[in-house]
Backbone as XML, in Angstrom:
<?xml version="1.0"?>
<chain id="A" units="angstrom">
  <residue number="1" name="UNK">
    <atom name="N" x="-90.146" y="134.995" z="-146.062"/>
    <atom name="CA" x="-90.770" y="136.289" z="-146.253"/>
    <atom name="C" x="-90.054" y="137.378" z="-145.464"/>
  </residue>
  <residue number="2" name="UNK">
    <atom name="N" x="-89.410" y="137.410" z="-144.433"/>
    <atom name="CA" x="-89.105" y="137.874" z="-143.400"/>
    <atom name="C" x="-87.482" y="138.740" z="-144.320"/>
  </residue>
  <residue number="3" name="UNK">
    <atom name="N" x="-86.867" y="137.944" z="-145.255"/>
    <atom name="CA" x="-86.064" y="138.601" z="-145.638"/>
    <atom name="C" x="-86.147" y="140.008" z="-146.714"/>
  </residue>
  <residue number="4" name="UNK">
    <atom name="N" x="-87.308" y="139.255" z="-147.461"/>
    <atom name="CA" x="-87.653" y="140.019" z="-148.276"/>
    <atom name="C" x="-88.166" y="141.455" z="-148.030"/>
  </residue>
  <residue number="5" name="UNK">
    <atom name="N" x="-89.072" y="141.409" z="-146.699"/>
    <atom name="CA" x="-89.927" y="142.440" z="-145.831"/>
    <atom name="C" x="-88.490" y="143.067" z="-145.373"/>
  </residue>
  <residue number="6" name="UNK">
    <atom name="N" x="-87.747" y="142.443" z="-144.895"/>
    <atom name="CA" x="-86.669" y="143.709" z="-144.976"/>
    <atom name="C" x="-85.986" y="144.152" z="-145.849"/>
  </residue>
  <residue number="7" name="UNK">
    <atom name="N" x="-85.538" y="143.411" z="-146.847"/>
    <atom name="CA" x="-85.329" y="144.332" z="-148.094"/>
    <atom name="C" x="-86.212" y="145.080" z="-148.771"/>
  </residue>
  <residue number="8" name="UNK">
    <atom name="N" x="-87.187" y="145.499" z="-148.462"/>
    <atom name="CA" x="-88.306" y="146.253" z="-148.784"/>
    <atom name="C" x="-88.166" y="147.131" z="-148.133"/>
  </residue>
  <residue number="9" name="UNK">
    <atom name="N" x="-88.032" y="147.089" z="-146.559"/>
    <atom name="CA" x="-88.405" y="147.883" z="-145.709"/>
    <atom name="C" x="-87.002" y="149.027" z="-146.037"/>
  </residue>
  <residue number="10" name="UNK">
    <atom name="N" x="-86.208" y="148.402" z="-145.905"/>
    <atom name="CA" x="-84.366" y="149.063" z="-146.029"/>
    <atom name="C" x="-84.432" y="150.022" z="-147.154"/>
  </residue>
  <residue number="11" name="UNK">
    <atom name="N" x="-85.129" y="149.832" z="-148.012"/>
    <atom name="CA" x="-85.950" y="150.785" z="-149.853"/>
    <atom name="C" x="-86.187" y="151.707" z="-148.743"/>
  </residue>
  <residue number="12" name="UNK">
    <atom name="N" x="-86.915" y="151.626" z="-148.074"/>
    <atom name="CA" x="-88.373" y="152.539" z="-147.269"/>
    <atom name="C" x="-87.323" y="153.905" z="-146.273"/>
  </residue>
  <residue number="13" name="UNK">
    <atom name="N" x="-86.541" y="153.251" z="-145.639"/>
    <atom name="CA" x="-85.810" y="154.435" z="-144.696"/>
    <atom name="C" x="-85.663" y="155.351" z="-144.828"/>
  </residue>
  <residue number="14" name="UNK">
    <atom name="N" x="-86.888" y="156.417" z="-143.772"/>
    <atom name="CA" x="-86.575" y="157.866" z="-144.189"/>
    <atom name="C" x="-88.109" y="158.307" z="-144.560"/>
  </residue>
  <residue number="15" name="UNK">
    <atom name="N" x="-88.652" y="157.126" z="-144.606"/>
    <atom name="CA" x="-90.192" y="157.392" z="-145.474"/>
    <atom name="C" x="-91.260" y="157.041" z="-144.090"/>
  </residue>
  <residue number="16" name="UNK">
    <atom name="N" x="-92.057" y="157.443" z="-144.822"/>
    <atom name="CA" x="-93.375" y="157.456" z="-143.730"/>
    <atom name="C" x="-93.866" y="156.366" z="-144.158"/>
  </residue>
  <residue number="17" name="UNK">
    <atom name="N" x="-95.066" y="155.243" z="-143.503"/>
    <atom name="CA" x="-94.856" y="154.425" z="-143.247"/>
    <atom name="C" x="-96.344" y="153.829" z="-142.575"/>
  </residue>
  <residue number="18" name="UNK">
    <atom name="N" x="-96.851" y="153.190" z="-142.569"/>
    <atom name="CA" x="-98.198" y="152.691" z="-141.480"/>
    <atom name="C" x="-98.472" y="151.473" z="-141.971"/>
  </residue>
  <residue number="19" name="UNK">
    <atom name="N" x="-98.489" y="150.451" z="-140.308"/>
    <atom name="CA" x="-98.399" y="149.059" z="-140.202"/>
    <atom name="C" x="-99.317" y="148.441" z="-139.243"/>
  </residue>
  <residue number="20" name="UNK">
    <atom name="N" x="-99.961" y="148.192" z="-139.650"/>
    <atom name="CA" x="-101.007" y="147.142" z="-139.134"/>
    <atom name="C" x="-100.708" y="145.672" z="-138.241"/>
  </residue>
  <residue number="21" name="UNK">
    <atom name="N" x="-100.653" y="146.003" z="-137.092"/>
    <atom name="CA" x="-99.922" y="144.318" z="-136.011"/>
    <atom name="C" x="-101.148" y="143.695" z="-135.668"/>
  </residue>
  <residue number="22" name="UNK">
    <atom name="N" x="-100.431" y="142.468" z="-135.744"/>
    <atom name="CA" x="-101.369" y="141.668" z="-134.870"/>
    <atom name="C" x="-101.245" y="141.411" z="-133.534"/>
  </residue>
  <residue number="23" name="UNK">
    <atom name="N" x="-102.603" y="142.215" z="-132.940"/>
    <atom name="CA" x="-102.252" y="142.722" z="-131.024"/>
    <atom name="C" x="-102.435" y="141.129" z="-130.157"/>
  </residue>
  <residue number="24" name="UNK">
    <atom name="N" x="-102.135" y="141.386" z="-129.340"/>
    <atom name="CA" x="-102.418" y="140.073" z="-128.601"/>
    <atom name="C" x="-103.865" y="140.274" z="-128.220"/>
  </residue>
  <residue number="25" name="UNK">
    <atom name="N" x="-104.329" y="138.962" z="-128.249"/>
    <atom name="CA" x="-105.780" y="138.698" z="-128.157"/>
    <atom name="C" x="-106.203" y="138.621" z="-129.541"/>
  </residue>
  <residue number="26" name="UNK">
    <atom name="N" x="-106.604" y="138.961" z="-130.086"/>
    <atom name="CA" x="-107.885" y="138.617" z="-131.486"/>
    <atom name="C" x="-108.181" y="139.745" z="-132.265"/>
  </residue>
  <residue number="27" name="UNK">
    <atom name="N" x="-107.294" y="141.288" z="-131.711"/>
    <atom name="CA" x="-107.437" y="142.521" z="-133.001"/>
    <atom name="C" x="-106.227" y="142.979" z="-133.043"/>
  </residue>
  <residue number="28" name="UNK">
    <atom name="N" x="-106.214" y="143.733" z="-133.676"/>
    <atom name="CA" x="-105.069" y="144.275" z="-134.747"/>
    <atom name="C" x="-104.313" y="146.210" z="-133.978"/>
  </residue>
  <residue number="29" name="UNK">
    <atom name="N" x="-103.340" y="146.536" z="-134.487"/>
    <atom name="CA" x="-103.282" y="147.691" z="-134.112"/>
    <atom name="C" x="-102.219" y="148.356" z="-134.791"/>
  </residue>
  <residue number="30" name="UNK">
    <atom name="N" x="-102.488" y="149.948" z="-135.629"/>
    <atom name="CA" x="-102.169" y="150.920" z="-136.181"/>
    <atom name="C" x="-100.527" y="151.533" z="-135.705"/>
  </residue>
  <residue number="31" name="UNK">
    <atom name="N" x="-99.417" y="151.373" z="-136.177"/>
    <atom name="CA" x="-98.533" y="152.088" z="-135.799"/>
    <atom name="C" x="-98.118" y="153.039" z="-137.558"/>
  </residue>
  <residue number="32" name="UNK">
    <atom name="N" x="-97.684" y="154.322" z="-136.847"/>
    <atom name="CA" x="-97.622" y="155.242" z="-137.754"/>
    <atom name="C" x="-96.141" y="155.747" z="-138.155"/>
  </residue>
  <residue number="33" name="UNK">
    <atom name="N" x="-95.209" y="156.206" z="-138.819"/>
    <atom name="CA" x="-94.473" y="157.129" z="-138.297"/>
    <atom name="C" x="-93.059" y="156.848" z="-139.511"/>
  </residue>
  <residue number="34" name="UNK">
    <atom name="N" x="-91.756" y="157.389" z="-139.365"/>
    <atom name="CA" x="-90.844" y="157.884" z="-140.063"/>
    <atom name="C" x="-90.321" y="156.106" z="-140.124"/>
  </residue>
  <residue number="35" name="UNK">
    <atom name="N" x="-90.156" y="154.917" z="-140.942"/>
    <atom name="CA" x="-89.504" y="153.988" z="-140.461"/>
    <atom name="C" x="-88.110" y="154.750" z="-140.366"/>
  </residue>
  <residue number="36" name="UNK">
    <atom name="N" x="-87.107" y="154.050" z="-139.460"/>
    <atom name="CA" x="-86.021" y="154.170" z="-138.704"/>
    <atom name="C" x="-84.838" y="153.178" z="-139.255"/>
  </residue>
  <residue number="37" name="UNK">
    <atom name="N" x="-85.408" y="151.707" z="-138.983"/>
    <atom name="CA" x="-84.784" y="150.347" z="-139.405"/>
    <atom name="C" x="-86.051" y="149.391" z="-139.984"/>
  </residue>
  <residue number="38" name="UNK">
    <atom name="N" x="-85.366" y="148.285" z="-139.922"/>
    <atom name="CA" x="-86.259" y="147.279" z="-141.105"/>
    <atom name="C" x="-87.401" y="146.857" z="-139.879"/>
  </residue>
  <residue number="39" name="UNK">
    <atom name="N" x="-87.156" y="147.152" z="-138.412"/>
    <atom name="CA" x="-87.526" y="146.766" z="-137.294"/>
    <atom name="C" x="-88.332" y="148.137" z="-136.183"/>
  </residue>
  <residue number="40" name="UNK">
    <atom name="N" x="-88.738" y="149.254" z="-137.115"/>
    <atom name="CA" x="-88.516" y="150.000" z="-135.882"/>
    <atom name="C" x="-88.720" y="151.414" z="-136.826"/>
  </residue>
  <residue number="41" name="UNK">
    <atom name="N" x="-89.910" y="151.812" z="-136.451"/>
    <atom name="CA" x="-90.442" y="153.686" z="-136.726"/>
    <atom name="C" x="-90.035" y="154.357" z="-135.467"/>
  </residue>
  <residue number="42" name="UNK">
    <atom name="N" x="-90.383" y="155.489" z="-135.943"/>
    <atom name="CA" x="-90.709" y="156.902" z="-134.975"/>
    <atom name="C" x="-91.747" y="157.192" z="-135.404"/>
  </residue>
  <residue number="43" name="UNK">
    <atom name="N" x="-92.577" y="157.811" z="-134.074"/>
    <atom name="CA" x="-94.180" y="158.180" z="-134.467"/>
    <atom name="C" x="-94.077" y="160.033" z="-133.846"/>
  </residue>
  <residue number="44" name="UNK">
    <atom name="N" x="-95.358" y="160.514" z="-134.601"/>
    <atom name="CA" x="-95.313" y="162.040" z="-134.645"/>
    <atom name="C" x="-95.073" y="162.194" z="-132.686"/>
  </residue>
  <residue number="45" name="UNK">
    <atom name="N" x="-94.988" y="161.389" z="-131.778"/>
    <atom name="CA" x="-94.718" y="162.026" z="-130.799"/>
    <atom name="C" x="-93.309" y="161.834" z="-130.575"/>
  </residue>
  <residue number="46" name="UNK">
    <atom name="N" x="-92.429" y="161.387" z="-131.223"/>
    <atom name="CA" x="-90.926" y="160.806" z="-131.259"/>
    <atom name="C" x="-90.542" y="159.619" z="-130.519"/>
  </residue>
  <residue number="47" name="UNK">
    <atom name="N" x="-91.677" y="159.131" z="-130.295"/>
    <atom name="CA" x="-91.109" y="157.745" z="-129.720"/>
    <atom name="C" x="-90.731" y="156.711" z="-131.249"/>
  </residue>
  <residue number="48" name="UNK">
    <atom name="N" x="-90.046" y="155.806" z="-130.196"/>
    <atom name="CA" x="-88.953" y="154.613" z="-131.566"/>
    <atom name="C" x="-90.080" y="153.301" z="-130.977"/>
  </residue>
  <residue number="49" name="UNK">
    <atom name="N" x="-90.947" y="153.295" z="-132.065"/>
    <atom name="CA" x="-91.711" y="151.739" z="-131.588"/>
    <atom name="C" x="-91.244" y="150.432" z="-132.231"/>
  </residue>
  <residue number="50" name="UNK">
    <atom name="N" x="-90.537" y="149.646" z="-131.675"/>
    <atom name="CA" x="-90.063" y="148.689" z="-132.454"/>
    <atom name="C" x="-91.061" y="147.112" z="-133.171"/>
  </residue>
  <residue number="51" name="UNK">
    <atom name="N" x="-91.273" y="146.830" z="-133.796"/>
    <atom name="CA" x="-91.828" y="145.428" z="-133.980"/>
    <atom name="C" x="-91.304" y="144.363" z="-134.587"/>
  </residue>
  <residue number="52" name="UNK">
    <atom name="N" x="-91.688" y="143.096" z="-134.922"/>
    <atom name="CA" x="-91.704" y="142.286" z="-135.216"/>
    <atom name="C" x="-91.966" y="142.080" z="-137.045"/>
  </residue>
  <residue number="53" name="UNK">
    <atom name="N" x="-91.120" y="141.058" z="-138.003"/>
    <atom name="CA" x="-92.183" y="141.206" z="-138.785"/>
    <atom name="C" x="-93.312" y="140.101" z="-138.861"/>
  </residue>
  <residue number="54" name="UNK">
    <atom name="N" x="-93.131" y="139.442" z="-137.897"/>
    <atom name="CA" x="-93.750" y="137.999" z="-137.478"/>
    <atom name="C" x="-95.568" y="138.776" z="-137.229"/>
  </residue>
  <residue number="55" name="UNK">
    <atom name="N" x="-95.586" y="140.112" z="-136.416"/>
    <atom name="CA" x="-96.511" y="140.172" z="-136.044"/>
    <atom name="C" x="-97.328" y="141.192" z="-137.327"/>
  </residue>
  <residue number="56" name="UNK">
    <atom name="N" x="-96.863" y="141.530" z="-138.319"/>
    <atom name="CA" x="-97.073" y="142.337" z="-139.752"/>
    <atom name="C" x="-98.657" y="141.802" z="-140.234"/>
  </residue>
  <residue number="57" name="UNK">
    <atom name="N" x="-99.509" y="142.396" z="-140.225"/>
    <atom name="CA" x="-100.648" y="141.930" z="-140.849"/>
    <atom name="C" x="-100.873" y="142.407" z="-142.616"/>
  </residue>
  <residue number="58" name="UNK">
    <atom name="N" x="-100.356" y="143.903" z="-142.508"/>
    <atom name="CA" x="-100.368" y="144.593" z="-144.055"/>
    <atom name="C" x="-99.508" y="145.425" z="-143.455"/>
  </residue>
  <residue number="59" name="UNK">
    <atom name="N" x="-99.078" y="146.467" z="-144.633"/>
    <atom name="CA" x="-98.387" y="147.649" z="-144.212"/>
    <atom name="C" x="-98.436" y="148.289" z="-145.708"/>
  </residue>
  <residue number="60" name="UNK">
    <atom name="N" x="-97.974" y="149.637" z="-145.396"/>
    <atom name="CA" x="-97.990" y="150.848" z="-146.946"/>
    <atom name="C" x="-97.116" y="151.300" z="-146.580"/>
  </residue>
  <residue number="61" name="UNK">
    <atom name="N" x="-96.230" y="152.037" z="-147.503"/>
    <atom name="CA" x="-95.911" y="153.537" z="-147.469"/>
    <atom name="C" x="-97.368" y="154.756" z="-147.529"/>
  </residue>
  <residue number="62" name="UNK">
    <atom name="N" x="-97.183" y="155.775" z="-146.824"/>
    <atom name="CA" x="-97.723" y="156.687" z="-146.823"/>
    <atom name="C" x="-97.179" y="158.068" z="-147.319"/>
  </residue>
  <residue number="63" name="UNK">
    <atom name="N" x="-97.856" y="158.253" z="-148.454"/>
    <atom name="CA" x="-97.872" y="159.504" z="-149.717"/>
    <atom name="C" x="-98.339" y="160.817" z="-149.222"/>
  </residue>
  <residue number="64" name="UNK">
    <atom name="N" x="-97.128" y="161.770" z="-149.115"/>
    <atom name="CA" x="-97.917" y="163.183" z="-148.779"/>
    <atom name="C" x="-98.665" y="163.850" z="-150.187"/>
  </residue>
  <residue number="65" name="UNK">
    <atom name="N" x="-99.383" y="164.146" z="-148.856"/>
    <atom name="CA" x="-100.427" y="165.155" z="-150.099"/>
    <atom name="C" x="-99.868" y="166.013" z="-151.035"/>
  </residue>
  <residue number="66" name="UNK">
    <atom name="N" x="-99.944" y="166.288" z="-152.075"/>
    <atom name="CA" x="-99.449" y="167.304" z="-152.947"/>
    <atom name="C" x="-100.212" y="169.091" z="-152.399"/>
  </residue>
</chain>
């Protein structure tokens, strides 16, 4: 799966983006932002958050409003 999620993701570069991780312990957590690499957004404060796709629960592209 892991290859595929990046050939997906590599489509995506340049696009906005929101991914759902699985946090340590037993819930989940929201990262937002421009993906960068198949590994790695920027979020509206400009930080580069990198992840895993091991830790991927769901994810979208995110559609601006018209």
């Amino acid at each position: 799966m892991s290859h595929d999620l990046t050939t997906q993701f590599e489509a995506l570069l340049g696009q906005r983006v929101t991914i759902r991780l699985h946090d340590e312990g037993s819930g989940f957590r929201d990262i937002v932002g421009v993906l960068e690499s198949a590994h790695s957004l920027r979020n509206r404060h400009g930080q580069l958050i990198e992840f895993s796709h091991s830790e991927i629960f769901i994810w979208r592209r995110v559609i601006a409003k018209a």
